[in-house]
N, C-alpha and C positions, 0 to 999 in steps of 0.2 A: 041423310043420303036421299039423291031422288028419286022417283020411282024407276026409272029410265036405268040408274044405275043398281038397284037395289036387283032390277030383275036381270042387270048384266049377270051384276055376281051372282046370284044364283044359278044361272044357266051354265056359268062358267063351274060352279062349285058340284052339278050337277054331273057334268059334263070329263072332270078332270080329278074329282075327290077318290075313285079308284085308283088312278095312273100315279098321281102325286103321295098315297100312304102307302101304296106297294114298294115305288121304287125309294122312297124313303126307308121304309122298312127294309129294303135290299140291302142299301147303301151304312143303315148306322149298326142294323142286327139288333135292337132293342125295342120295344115298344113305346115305350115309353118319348124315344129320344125319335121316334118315326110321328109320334102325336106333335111335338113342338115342334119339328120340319115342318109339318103338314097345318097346324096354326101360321106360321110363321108367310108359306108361301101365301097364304090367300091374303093374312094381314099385307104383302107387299103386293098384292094384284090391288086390292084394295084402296090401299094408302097411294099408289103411283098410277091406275085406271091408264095403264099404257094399251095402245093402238094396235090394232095386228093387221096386218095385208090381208090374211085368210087364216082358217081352221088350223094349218099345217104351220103356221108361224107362232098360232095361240098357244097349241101344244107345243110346239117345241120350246116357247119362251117359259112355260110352266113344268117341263122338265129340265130346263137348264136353271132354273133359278130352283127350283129343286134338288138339285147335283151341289150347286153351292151353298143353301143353308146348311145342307149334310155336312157339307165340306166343314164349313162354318163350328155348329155344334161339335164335331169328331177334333175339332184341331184347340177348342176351347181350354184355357187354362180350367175353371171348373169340374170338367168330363174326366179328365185327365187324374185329375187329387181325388177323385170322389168313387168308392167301391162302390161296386155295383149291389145292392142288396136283394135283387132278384137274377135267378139262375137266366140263362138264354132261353133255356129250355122250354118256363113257362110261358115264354111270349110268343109258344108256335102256333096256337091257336087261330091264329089269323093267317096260318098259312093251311091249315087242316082242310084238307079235300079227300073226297074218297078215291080207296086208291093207294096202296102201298108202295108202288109203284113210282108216282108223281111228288109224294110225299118225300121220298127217298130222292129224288131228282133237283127237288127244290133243297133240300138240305144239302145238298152239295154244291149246287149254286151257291145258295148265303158261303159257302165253306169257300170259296175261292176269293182269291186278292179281291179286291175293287177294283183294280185294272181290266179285271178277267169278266167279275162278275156284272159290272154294270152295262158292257156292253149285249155280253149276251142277254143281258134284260130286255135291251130296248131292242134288240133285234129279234129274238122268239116271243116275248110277252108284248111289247108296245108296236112288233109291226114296223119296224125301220128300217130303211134299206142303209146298208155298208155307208151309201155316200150321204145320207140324211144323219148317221150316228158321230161318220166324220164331223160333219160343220156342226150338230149339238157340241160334241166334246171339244171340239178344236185341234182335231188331231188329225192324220191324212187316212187316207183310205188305205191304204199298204199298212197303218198300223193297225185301226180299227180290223181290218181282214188278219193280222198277226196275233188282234188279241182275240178275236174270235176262235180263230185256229188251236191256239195255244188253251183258251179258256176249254174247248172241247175237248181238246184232249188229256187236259186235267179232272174234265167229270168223266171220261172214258176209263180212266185211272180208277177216279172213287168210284165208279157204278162195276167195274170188274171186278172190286177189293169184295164190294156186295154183293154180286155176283146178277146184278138188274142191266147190263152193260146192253142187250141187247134192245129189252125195251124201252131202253132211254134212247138206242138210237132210233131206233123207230118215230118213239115220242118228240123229239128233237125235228126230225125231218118232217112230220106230218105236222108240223105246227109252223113250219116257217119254209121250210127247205136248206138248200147249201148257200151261203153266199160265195 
């Protein structure tokens, strides 16, 4: 590799190695299957050295190809035949923040569809707007606002069952706002 390119990828690895094992880790719930997402995206930034207009095209091309090895892995005959020999449970360590609170907010996150859950990812955690989460997913913006809607009010549900409802809306609103 040339030097030229050896110091892309690393800026890019710098730059995107949080966004890319989080939302992987979102998206499979396993650690393990969040580690070969998260190989896998930079071997194809790597192997294909594709082109970006700006910052806001690089990230998004490295969450959308991130959305798809997930997909990828979760739909594999392999994943599928093969039990799992570690609980979910052990692998929260990489979500562990202090804060009972937050911790409880994020586990019910992971806990909702993928419909539900990835978009509120990239709207409170990556900082998307509605019409930016649209064209990542390919979906319209009436949905994307539907599955927002919908995703909130199924953590509204699990944080009332826990009785955290209030400070998660809090939590919620101070980190992003309403769409």
């Amino acid at each position: 590799m040339k030097n030229t390119e050896e110091s892309r990828v690393l800026e890019c690895y710098q730059a995107y190695k949080d966004t890319v094992f989080k939302l992987a880790y979102s998206y499979c719930k396993d650690k393990s299957q969040a580690e070969d997402a998260f190989q896998e995206v930079f071997y194809k930034f790597m192997r294909r050295s594709p082109q970006f207009k700006d910052r806001e095209h690089e990230k998004a091309w490295f969450i959308r190809t991130t959305i798809n090895v997930c997909k990828d892995i979760l739909k594999s005959k392999w994943r599928r035949s093969v039990v799992q020999l570690e609980e979910w449970d052990s692998d929260r360590a990489f979500w562990q923040n202090p804060g009972d609170m937050i911790e409880e907010l994020r586990e019910a996150i992971l806990s909702l569809p993928e419909k539900y859950r990835v978009p509120i990812h990239l709207y409170y955690y990556e900082e998307y707007s509605v019409r930016e989460i649209a064209h990542i997913l390919h979906h319209s913006e009436t949905a994307v606002q539907t599955q927002l809607q919908r995703g909130r009010e199924k953590l509204k549900q699990t944080m009332e069952r826990s009785g955290s409802y209030e400070a998660e809306s809090r939590y919620l609103q101070g980190s992003h706002g309403e769409c």
